[in-house]
PDB file of N, CA, C and O in Angstrom:
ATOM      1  N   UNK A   1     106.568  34.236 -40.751  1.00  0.00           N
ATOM      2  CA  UNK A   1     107.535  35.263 -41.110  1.00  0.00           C
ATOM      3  C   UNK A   1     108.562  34.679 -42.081  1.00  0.00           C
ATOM      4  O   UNK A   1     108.933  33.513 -42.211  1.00  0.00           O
ATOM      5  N   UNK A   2     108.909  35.740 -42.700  1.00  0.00           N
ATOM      6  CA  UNK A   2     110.293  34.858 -43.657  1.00  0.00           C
ATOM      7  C   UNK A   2     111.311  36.604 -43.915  1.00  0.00           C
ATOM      8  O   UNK A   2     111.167  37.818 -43.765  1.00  0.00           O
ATOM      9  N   UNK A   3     112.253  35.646 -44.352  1.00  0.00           N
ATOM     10  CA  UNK A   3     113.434  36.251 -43.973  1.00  0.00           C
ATOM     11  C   UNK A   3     113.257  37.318 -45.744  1.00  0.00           C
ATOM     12  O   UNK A   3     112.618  36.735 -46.620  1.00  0.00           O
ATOM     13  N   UNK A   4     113.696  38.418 -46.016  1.00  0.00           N
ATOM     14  CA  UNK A   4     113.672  39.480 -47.084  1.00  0.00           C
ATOM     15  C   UNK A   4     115.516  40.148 -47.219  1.00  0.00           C
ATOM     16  O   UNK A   4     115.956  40.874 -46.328  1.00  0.00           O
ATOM     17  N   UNK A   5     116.252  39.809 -48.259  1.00  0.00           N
ATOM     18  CA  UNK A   5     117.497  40.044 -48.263  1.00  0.00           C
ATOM     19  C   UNK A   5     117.276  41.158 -49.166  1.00  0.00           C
ATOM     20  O   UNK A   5     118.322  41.528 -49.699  1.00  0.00           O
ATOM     21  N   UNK A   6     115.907  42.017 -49.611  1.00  0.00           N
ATOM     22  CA  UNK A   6     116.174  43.526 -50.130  1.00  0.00           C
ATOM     23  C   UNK A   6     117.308  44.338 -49.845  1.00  0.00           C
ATOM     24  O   UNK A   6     118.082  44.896 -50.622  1.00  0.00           O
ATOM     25  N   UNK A   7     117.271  44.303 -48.241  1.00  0.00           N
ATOM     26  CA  UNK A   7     118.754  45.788 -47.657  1.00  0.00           C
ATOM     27  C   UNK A   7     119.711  45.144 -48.577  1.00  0.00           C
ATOM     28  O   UNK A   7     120.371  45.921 -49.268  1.00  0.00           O
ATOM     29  N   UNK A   8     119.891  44.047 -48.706  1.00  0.00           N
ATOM     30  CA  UNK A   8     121.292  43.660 -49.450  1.00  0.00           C
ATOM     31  C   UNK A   8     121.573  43.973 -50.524  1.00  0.00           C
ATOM     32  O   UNK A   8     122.601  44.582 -50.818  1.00  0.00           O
ATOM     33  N   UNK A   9     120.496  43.524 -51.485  1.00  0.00           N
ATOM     34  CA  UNK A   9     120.085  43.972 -52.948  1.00  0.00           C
ATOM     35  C   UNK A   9     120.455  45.283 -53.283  1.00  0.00           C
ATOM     36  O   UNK A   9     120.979  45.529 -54.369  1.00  0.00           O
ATOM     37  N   UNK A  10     120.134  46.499 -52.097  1.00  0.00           N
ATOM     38  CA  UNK A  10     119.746  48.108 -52.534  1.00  0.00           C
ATOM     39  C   UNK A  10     121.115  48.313 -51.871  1.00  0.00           C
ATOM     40  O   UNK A  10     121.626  49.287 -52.423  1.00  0.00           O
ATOM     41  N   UNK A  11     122.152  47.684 -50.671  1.00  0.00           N
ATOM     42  CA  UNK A  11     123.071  47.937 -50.704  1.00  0.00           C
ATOM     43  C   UNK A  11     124.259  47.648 -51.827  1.00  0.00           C
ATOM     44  O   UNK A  11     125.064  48.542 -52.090  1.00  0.00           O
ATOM     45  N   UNK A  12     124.315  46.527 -52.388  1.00  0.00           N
ATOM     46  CA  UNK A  12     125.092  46.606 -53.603  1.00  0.00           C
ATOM     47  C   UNK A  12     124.316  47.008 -54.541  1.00  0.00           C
ATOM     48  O   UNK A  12     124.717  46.254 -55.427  1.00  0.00           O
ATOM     49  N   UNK A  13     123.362  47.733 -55.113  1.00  0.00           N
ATOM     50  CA  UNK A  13     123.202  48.555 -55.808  1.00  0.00           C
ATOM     51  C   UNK A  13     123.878  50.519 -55.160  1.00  0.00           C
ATOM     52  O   UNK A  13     124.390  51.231 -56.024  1.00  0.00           O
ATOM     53  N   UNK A  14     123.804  50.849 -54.279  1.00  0.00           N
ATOM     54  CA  UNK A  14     124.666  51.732 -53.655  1.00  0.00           C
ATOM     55  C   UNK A  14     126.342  51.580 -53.590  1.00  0.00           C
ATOM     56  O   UNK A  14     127.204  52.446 -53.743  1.00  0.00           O
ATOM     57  N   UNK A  15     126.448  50.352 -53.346  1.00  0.00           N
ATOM     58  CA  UNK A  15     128.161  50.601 -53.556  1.00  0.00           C
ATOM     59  C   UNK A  15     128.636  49.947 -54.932  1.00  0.00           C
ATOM     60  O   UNK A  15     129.757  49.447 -55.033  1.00  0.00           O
ATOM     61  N   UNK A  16     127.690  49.978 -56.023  1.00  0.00           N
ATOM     62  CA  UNK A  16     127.695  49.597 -57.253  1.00  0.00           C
ATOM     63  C   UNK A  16     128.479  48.396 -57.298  1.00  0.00           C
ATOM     64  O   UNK A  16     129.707  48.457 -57.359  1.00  0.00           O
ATOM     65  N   UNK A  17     127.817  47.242 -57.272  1.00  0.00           N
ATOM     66  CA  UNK A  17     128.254  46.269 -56.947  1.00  0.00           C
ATOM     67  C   UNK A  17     127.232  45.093 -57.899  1.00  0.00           C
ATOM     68  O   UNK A  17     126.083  45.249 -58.311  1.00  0.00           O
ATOM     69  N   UNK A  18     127.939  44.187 -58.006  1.00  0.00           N
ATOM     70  CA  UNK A  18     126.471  43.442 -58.574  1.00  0.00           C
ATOM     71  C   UNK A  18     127.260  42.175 -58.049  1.00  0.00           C
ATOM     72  O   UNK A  18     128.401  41.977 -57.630  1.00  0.00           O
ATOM     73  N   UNK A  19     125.832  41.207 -58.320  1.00  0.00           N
ATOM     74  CA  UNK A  19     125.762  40.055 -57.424  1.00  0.00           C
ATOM     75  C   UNK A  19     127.081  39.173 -57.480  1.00  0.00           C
ATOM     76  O   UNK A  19     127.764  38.870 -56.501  1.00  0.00           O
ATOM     77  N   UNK A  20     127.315  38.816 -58.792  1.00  0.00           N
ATOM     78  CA  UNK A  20     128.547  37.817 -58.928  1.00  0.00           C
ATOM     79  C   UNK A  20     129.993  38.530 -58.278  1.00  0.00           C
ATOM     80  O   UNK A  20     130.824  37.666 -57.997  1.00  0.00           O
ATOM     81  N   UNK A  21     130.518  40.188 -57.943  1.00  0.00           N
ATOM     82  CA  UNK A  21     131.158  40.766 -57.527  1.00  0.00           C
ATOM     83  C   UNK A  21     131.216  40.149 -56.162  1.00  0.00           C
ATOM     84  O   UNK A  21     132.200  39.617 -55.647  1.00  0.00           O
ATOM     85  N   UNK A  22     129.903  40.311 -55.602  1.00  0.00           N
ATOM     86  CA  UNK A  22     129.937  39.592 -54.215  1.00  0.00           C
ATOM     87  C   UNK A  22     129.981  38.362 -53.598  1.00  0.00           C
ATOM     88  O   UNK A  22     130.249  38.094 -52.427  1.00  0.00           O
ATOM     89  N   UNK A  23     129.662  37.580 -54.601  1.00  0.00           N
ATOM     90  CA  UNK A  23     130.532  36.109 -54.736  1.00  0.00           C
ATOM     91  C   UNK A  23     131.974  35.808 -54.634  1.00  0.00           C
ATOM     92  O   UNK A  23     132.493  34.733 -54.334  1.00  0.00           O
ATOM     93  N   UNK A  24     132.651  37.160 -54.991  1.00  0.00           N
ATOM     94  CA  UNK A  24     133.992  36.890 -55.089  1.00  0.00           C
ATOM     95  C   UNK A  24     134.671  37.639 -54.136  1.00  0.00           C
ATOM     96  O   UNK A  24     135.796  37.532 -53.647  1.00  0.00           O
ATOM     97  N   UNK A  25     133.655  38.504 -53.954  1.00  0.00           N
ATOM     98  CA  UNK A  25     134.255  39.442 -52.347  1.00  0.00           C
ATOM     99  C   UNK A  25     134.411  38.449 -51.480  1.00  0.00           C
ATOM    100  O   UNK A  25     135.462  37.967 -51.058  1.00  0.00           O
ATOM    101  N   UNK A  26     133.012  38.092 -51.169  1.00  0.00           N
ATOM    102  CA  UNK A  26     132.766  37.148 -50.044  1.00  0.00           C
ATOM    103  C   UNK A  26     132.958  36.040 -49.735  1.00  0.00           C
ATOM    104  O   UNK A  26     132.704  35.570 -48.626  1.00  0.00           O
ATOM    105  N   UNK A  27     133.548  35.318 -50.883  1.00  0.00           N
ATOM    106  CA  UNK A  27     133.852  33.779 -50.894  1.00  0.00           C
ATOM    107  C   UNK A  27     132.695  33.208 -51.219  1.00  0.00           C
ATOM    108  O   UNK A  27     132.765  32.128 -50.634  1.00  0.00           O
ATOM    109  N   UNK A  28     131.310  33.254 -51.978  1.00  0.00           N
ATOM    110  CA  UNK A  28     130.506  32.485 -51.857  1.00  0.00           C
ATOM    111  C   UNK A  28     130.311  32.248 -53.142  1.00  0.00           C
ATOM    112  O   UNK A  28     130.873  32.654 -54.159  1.00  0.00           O
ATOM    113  N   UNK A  29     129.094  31.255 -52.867  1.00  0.00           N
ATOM    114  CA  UNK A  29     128.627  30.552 -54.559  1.00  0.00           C
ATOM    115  C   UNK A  29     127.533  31.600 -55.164  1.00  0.00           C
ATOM    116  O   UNK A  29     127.034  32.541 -54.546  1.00  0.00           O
ATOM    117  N   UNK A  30     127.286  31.238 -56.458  1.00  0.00           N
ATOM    118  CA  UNK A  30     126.151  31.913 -57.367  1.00  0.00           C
ATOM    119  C   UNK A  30     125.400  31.198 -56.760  1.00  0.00           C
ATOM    120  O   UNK A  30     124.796  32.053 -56.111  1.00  0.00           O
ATOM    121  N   UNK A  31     124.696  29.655 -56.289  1.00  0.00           N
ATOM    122  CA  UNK A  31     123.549  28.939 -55.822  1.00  0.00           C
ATOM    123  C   UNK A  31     123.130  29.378 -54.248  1.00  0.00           C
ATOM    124  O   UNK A  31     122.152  28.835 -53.736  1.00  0.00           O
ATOM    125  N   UNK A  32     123.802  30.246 -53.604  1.00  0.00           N
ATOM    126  CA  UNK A  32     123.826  31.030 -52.383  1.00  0.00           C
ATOM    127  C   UNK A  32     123.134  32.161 -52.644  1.00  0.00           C
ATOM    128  O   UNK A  32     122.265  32.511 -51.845  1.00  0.00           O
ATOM    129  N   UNK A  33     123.391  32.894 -53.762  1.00  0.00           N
ATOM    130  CA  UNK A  33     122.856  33.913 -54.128  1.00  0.00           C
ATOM    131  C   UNK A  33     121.658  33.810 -54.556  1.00  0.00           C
ATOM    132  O   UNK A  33     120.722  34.524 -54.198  1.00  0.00           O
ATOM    133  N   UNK A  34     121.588  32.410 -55.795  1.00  0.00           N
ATOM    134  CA  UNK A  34     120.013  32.132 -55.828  1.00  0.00           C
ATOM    135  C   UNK A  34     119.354  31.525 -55.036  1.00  0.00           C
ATOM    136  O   UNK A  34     118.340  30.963 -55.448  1.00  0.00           O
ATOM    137  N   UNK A  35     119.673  31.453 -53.812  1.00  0.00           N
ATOM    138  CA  UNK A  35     118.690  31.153 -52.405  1.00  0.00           C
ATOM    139  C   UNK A  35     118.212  31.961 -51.564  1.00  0.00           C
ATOM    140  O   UNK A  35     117.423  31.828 -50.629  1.00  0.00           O
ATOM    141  N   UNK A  36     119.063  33.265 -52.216  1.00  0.00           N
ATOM    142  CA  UNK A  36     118.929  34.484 -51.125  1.00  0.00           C
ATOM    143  C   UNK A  36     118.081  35.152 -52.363  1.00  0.00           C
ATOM    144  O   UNK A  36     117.319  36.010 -51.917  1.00  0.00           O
ATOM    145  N   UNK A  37     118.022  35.059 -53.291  1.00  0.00           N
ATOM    146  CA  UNK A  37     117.182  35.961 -54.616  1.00  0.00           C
ATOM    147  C   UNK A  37     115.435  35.099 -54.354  1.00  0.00           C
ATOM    148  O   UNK A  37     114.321  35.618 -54.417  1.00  0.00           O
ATOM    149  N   UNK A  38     115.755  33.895 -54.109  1.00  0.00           N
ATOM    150  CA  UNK A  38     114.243  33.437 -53.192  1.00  0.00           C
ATOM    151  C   UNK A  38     113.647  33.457 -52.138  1.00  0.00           C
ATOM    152  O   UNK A  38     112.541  32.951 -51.947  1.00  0.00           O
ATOM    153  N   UNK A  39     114.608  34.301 -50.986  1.00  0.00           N
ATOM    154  CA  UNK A  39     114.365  34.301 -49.604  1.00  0.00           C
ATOM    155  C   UNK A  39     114.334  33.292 -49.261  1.00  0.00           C
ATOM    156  O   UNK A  39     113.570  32.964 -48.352  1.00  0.00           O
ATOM    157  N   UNK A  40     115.086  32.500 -49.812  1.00  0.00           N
ATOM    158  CA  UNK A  40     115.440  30.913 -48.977  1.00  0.00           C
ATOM    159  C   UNK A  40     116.746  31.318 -48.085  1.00  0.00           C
ATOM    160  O   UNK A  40     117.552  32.233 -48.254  1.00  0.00           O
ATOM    161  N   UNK A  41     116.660  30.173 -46.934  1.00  0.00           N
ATOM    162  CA  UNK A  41     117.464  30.141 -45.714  1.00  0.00           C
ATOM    163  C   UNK A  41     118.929  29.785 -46.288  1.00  0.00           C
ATOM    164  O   UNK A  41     119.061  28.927 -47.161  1.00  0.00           O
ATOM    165  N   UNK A  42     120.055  30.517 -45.729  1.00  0.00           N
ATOM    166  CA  UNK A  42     121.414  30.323 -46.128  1.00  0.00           C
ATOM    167  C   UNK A  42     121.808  30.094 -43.923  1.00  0.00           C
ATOM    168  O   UNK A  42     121.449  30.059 -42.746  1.00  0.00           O
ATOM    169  N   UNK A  43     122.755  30.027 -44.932  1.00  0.00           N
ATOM    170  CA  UNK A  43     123.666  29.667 -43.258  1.00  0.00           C
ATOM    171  C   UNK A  43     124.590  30.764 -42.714  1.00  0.00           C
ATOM    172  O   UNK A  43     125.377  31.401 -43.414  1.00  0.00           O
ATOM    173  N   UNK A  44     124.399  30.935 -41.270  1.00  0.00           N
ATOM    174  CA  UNK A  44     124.941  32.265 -40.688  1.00  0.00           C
ATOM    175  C   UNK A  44     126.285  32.042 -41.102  1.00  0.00           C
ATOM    176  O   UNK A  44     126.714  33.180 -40.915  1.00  0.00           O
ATOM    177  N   UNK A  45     127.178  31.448 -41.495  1.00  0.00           N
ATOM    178  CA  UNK A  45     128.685  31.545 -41.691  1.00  0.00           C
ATOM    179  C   UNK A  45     128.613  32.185 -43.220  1.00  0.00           C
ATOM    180  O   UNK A  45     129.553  32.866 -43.628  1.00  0.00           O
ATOM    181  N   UNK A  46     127.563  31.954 -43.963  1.00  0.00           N
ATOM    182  CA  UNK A  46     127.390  32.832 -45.179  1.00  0.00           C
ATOM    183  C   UNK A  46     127.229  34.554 -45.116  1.00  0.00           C
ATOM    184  O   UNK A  46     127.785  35.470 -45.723  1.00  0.00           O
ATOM    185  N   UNK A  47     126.013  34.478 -43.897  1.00  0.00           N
ATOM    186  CA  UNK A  47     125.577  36.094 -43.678  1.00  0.00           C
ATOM    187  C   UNK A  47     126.866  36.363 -43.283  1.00  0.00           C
ATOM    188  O   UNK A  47     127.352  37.239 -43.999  1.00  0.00           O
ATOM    189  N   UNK A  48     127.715  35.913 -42.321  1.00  0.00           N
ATOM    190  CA  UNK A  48     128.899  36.519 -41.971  1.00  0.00           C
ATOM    191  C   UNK A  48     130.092  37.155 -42.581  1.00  0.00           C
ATOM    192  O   UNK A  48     130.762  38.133 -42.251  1.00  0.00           O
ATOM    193  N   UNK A  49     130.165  36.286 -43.600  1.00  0.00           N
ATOM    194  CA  UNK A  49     130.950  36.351 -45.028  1.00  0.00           C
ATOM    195  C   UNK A  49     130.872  37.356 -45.507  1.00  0.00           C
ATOM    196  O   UNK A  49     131.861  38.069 -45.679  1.00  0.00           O
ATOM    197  N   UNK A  50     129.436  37.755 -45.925  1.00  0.00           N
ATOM    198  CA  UNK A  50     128.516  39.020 -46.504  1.00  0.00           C
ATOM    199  C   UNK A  50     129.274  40.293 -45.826  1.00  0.00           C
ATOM    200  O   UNK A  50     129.944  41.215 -46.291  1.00  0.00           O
ATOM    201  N   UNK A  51     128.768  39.838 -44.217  1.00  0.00           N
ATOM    202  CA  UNK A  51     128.630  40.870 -43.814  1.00  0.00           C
ATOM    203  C   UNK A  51     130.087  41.780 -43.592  1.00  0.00           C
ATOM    204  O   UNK A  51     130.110  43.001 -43.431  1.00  0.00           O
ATOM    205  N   UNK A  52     131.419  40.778 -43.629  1.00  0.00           N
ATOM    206  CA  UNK A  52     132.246  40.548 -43.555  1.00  0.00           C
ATOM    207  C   UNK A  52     133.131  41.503 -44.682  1.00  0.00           C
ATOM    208  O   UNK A  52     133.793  42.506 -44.418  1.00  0.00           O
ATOM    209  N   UNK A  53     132.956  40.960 -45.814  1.00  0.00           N
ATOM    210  CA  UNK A  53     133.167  41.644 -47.252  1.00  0.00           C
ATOM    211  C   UNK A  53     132.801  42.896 -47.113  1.00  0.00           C
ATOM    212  O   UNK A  53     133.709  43.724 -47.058  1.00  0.00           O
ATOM    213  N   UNK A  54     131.212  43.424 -47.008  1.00  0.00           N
ATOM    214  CA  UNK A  54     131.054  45.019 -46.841  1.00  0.00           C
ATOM    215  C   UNK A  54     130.930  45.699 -46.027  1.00  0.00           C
ATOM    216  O   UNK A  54     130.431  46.815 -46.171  1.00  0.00           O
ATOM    217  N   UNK A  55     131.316  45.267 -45.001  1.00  0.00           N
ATOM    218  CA  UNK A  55     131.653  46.078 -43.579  1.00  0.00           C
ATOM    219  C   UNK A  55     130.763  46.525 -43.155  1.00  0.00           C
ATOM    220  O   UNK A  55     130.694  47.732 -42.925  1.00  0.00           O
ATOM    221  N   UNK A  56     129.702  45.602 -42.895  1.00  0.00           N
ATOM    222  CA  UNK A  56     128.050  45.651 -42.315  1.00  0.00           C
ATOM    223  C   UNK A  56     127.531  45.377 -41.415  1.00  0.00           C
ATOM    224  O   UNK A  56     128.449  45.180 -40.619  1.00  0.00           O
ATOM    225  N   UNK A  57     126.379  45.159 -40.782  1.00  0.00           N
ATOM    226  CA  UNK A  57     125.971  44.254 -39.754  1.00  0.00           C
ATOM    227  C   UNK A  57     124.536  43.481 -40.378  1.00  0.00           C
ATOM    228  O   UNK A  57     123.661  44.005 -41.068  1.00  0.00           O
ATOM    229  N   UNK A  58     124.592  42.508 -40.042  1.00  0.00           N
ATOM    230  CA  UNK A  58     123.333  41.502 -40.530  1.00  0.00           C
ATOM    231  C   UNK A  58     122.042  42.160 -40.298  1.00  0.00           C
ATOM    232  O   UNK A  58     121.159  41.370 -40.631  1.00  0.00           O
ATOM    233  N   UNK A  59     121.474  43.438 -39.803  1.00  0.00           N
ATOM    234  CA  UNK A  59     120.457  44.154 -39.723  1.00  0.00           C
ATOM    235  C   UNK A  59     120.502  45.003 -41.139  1.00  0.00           C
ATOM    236  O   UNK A  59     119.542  45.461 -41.758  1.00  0.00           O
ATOM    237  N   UNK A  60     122.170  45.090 -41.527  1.00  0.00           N
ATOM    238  CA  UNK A  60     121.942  46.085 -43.249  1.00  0.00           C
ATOM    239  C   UNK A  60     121.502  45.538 -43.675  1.00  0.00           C
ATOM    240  O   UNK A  60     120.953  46.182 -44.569  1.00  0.00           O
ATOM    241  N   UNK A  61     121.077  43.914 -43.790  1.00  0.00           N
ATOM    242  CA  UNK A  61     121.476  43.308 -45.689  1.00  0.00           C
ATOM    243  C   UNK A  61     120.298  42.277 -45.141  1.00  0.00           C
ATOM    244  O   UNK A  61     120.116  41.480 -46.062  1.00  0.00           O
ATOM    245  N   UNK A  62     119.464  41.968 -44.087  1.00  0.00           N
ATOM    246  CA  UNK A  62     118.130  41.100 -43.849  1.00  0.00           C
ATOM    247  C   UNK A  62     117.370  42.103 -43.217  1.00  0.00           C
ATOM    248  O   UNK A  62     117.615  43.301 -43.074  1.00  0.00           O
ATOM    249  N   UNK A  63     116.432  41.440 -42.873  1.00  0.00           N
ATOM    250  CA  UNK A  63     115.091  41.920 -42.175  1.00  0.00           C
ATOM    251  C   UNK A  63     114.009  40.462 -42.317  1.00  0.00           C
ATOM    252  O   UNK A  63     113.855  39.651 -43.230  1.00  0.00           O
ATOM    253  N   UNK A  64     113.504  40.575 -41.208  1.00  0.00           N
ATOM    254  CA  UNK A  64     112.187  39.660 -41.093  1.00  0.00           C
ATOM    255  C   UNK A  64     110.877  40.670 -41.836  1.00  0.00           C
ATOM    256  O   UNK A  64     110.657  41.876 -41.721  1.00  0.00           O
ATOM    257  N   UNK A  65     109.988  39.342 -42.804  1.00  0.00           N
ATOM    258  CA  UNK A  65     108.946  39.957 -43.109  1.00  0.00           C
ATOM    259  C   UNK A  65     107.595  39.352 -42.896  1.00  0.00           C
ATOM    260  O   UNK A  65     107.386  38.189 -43.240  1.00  0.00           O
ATOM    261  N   UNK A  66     106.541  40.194 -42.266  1.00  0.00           N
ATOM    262  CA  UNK A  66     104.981  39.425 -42.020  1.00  0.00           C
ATOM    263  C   UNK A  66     104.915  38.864 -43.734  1.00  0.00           C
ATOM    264  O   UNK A  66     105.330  39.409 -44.757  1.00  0.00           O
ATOM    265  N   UNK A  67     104.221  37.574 -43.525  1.00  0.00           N
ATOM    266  CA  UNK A  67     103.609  36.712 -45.145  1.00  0.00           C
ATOM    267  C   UNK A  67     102.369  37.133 -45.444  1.00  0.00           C
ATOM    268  O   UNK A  67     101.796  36.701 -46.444  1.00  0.00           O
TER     269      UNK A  67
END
């Protein structure tokens, strides 16, 4: 299984948002973002951040996916 950060993607495309915006919402880096643009593993104090900034829960913005 691996982790799919789409909900996230299609949520800041809904609250018209783009990626580097949420870098600065959230406190995080652009190299966070390109780990999450590979479905590479970030660290829950990151998702929190995220989730934190757009007033979400970590079920909006991940999902597990069969490979």
């Amino acid at each position: 299984m691996t982790i799919s950060y789409k909900k996230l993607w299609k949520l800041l495309i809904d609250l018209d948002m783009k990626k580097k915006d949420l870098c600065k919402k959230a406190n995080i880096s652009g190299y966070t973002i390109a780990k999450m643009n590979k479905c590479e593993n970030v660290t829950t104090d990151v998702l929190i951040k995220i989730c934190e900034a757009l007033n979400c829960k970590l079920e909006d913005i991940m999902e597990l996916e069969d490979n």
